[in-house]
Structure formats: C-alpha cells, structure tokens
N, C-alpha and C positions, 0 to 999 in steps of 0.2 A: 529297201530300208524299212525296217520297222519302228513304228512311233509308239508313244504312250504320250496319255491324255495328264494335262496338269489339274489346278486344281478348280481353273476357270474354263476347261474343254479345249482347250489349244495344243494341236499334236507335236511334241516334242520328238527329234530322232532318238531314237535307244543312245545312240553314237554324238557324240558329243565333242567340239573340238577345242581343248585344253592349247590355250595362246599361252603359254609359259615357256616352252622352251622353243622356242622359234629359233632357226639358225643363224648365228653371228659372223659376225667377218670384222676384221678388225674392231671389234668393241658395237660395229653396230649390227641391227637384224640386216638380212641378208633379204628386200624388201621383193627381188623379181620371184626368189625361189619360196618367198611364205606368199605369196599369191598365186604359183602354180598349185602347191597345195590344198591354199582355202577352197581356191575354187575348184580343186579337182573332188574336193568335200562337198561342197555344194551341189554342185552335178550328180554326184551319188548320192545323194540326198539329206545329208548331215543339215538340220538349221539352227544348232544352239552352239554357242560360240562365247566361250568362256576368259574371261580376260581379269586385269587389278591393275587402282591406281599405280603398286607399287611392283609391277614385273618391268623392268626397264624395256623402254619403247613397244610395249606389246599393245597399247591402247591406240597409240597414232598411228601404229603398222595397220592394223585390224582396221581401222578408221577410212584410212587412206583407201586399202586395197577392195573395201567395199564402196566407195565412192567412185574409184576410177572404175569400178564394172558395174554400177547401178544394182548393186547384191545389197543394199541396205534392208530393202523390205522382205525378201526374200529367206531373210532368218533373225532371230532370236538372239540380243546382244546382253549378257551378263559382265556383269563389272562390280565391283568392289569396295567400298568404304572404308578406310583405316582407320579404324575406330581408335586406338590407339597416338592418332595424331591430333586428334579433337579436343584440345584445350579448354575452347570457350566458342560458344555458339555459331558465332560465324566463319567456325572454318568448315562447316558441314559445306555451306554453300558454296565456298572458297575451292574447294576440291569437286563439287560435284560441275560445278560450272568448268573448271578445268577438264574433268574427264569426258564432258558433252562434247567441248572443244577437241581434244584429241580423238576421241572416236568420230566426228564429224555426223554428230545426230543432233536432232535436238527431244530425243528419252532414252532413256534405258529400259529394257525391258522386262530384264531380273535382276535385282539391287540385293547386293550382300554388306551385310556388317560382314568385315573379312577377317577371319582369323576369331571367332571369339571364344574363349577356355573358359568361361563362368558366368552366371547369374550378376555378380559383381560388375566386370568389368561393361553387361550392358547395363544395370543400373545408374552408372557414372555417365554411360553420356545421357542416360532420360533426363538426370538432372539439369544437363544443361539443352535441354528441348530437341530431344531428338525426338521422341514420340512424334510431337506437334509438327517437325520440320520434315519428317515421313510422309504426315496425312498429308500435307500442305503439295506435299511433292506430285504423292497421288492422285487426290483430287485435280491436279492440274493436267495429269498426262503425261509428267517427265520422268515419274517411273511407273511402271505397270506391277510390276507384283515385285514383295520384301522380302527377304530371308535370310540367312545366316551362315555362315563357313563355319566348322566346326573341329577344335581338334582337343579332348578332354574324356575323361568317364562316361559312361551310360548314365550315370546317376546325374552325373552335374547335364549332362544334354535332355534328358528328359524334363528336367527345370528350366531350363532354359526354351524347351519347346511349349511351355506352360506359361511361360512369364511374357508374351505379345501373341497377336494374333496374325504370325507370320501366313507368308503364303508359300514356301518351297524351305527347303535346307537343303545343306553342302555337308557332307562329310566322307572320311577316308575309311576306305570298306573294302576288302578283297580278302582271299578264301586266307590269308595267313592271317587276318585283322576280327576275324570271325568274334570273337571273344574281346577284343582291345578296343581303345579309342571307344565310341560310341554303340559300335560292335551291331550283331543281331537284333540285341536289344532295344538299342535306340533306334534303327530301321523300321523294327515293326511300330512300336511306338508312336515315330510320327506319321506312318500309314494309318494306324489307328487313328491318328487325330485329324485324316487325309489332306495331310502333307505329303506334295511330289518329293522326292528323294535323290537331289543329284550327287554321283559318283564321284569323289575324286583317289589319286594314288590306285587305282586295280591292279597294278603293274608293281606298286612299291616302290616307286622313283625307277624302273626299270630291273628292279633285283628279283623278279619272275620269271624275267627274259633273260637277262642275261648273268653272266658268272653261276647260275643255277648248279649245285653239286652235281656229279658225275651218275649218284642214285638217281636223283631226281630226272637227268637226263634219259637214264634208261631207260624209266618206268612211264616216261612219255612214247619213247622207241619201239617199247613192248607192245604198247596196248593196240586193240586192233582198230580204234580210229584215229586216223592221222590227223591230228592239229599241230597247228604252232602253240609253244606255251602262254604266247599271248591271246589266242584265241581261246584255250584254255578257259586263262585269268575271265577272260571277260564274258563265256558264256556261261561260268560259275554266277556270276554277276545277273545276266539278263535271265537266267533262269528264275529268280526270283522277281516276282511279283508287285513286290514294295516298292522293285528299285524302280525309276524315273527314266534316268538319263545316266552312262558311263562316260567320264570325260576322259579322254587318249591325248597326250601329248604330242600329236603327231607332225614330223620335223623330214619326213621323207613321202615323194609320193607311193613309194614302193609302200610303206604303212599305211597310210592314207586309203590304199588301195586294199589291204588286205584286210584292215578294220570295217571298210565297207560291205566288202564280200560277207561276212562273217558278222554282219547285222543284217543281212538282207531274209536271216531266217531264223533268227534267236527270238525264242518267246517264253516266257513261264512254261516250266515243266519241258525244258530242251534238253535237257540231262537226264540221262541214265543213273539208275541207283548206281551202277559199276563205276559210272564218272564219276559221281562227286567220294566214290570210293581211291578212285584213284588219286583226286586232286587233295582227300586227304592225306594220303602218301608221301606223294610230293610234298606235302607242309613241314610232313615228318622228318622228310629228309634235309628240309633247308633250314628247320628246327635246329637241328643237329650241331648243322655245322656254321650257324649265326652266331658272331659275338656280340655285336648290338644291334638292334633294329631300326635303325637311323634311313629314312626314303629318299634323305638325300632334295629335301622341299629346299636347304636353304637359308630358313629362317631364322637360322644362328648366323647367319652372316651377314656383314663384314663381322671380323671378328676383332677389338679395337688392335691387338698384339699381332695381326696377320695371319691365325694358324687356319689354315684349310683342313677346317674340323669335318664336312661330308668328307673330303677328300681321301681324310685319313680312317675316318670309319670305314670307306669303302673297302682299301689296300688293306683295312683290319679282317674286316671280314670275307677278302675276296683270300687274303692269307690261309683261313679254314677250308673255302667253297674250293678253291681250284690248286693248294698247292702253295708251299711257302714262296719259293721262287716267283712266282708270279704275281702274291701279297706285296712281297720287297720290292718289286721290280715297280710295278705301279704305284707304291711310295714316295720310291727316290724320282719318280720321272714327276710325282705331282707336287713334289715337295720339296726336292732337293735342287732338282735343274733350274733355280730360278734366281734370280740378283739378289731377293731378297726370300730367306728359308722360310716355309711355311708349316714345319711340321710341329708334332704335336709339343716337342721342347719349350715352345715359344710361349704359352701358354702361363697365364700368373699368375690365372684361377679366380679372375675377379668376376665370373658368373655372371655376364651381362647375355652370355648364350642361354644360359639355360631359362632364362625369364620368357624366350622367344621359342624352343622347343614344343613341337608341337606333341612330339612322343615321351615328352617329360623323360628325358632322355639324362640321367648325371653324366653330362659331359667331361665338367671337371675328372670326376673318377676315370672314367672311360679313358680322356683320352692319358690320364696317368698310367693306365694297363696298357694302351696301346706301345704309347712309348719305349718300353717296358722291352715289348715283342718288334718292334718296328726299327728302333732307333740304335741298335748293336754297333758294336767298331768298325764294321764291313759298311753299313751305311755312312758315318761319320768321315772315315776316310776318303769313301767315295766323295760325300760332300765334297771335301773339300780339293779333291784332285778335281771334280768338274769346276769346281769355282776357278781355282787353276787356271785350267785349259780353255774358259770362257771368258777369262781375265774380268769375272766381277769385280 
C-alpha cells in the first residue's frame, strides 16, 4: 500500500474505504459480510475509513466492527456534519455526540461539513457558532482535523477553501469530472494552499465500471496493458500528485482485494502519456453516449411522490450505453415491478430534488425527457399486466 502525507505528517492510504454502500439484507447492512471486508482493507493496509451521519447504519456498522476486533486505533475515522440540519446551536452537539456514540469512539479524526455547495450555506451555520464549537472541539481532542465535502463550481470551491482555515477537503473528481464540479482547478488550488485532497465518485457511482459503451470497452481491450476500468479510473487519480486519498466504495472482498493490489504501486507520474491518451478516449466515448450525468450519490432521495429519480437516469442512460432493450428492461424491473410505481410519471415537479443535487442536475426537465423515451405503451401495459399477475 501506498500512503501520502496529510497536512499534519500523518500517512494516509492512497486507498480509502467509502462506508456508503455497505451490503443490505432486508433493509438492514449485512454486518458479518462488511467486517470480512473492512478488515480484509485493513490487513492490506487501507487506514482511512469514510462514513456520514446520514448513510443509513453505516456509522454504528463501522463503529461496531472496529470494536469487536480492537481495529479502532489502527486507522483513521472520517464522518460528517449535516450542516444542513443545524437550526440553532445546539444541535452541533446533539449530533456530534450521537455520532461518537455510534461509531463507539470517543474523536473523530477527519470531521466534514458534509455536503457543502457555497460560501453561504457555511456562513449560516458560523452565525449560529460553529466556528467557536470547532475550536472548542479541537482543542479538546474530539476531533483532530476539519474539512469540508464538496459538490459545486471551481469558482464557488475556491471561496470556500478561502473563507476557514480548513485542514483537508472532499470532493468528486475522476478523468470524466476533469473540467466539472470543482474540477483540476480546484485540486490544484487547495494543494496550493496544502490542503490534503480526499477523493470521492472516481468510479462515477460505478458508471466507469459498469454499462461503459461497447467503444469504450474496446479501447480498454485494445490497448496493450491489461487493467480493469476500475483500476484505470483510479490510477488516472493517484497519478496526480495533489490527490491525497481515493475513496472506493467497496461492497465485495473480491474489490476489496483488487483496489489493494492496484495501490500497492500507484504514485505520481504512474501513467504513460499513451494512458491518459487512452483514458481520454474512453471519456469520448461515454461522452457520447450519456444523457445525463447523474452518480447516482442519492441525494435527491426520498423523493416526497416516490419517483426513483437515479433509478431512472440510470435505465436513461444505460438506454444509449448498452442498447434500448436493455434501457427498457432495467426500467420496468426498477420501476414498474413494484406495489407502488416509481417512475418518472410520478413526479409534480415540486423541486425539492434539485435543491439537494450535487451535479445541479434539472431533474425536473430530465426526468420530463426521460419519460418521454422510457414510458411508451409497451411499458404502461406491461405495468399493468404485472400488477395483474402480482395481485397489487
């Protein structure tokens, strides 16, 4: 495994382990098979371990499974503030003591404002003493170092890395985001200001790896060093210099294992000019064939009318990558087969998503054009012969 140094000399793994999508089972995580996992991360030497108040049960999974194997000191626990849910002063406290409580520590050790799109939305909580409830934190040892998630312009992020005297940030960065969200730009930026740089989306909610167009497959096929396109993704990533730490959401040991491998020798300048020729390529081709760029983070959901808005961006754009039939097919199976319809019809356009959009994504419109392509008579019918046959 390879490390990079933070902003206080503390070696972080390149490889990072995104507690987001941890495997469920009936509505809850799946708590034997994300501890084969963590710790098969740990053993490989992974020690930054990324989590949020609000990923359902991912704080007291993580909490737990480092307790029963005495793994707490052993790595690096990041978690998340909801900025957003901070009313009035003492709900800072109110949540950070509940998340101590659920991860079963008593610090955290990289504390994010989670989610923040603007200079604004951190001036609102300084008003009601977050600055002071920061210092107060650190100075005592319940959190080690401060920073920020990030999902908005270069311009609005480089204000924002301007306006405290953070010690890390978060943002979504991978060879298609090159130019978007906080981009090149803002990487170099807060390296300039030596701010570590942690990864998140390298993968694109998984749309690097998987449904990837048929070109794009090729021209991975073609070339003469064999990678997976996720190893790809993510040595585009450790090849630069600025970056910190890449977070992988990793939900199998078989990934687990392959993310390790594949850090055990990524450094600045591990790319050939032919590579990042190639993975420009590749961008080209999924360019192409994208209708919206949606990662599929989430954050538009629940949606208050029920529409499975990733869901149906997905079967939108999986409609171009791979083939109509297979668009439609993962549609009706995420949308239709279910007691109550989820798709884009549902929708009343009262834009309570797009407030939460991290890719400032017009939903609304989107999913009006989805529909549009998705929702034909051969769907509709179907609908309703499955409701039918399933006796909703």
């Amino acid at each position: 495994m390879q490390y990079r140094a933070d902003r206080y000399g503390n070696n972080l793994s390149i490889l990072g382990f995104g507690c987001m999508r941890f495997t469920a089972r009936a509505g809850r995580i799946d708590l034997d098979k994300a501890e084969k996992e963590i710790m098969a991360a740990i053993e490989g030497g992974v020690n930054y371990f990324d989590t949020a108040y609000i990923y359902p049960g991912s704080e007291a999974a993580l909490g737990e499974i480092l307790e029963r194997n005495a793994a707490r000191d052993r790595v690096y626990i990041a978690t998340k503030l909801p900025h957003y849910y901070i009313k009035k002063p003492d709900a800072m406290e109110k949540i950070f003591r509940e998340e101590l409580r659920r991860l079963r520590t008593d610090h955290v050790d990289y504390y994010l404002m989670h989610m923040l799109t603007d200079v604004g939305s951190w001036e609102r909580v300084c008003a009601l003493g977050m600055q002071e409830w920061l210092a107060e934190k650190k100075k005592s040892g319940q959190i080690r170092q401060i920073g920020f998630s990030y999902h908005g312009n270069s311009d609005m992020f480089c204000r924002l890395v301007d306006a405290y005297d953070w010690d890390f940030c978060q943002i979504q960065y991978n060879y298609m985001d090159e130019n978007s969200q906080a981009g090149v730009t803002g990487l170099r930026y807060a390296a300039q200001k030596g701010l570590p740089v942690i990864i998140m989306e390298p993968l694109r909610g998984g749309r690097l790896v998987h449904h990837l167009p048929k070109e794009a497959l090729e021209a991975f096929r073609e070339y003469p060093e064999k990678r997976s396109p996720a190893e790809w993704a993510f040595r585009w990533l450790w090849d630069q210099k600025e970056v910190t730490c890449v977070l992988s959401g990793m939900n199998s040991l078989e990934m687990v294992q392959e993310n390790v491998r594949a850090a055990e020798d990524a450094c600045p300048g591990c790319l050939a000019e032919s590579d990042r020729e190639l993975l420009k390529a590749v961008a080209g081709h999924i360019n192409a064939r994208m209708k919206v760029g949606c990662t599929g983070c989430r954050y538009c959901m629940p949606c208050p009318n029920h529409v499975d808005i990733p869901g149906t961006f997905a079967a939108w754009n999986r409609l171009y990558s791979d083939g109509r039939f297979a668009g439609l097919k993962e549609y009706f199976m995420c949308t239709a087969l279910r007691k109550n319809a989820t798709g884009a019809s549902m929708c009343v356009g009262c834009g309570k998503c797009e407030t939460h959009c991290p890719q400032h994504i017009p939903i609304r419109d989107m999913l009006k054009s989805a529909k549009k392509e998705l929702e034909g008579p051969l769907y509709r019918m179907g609908k309703k012969v499955a409701h039918l046959i399933m006796k909703y």
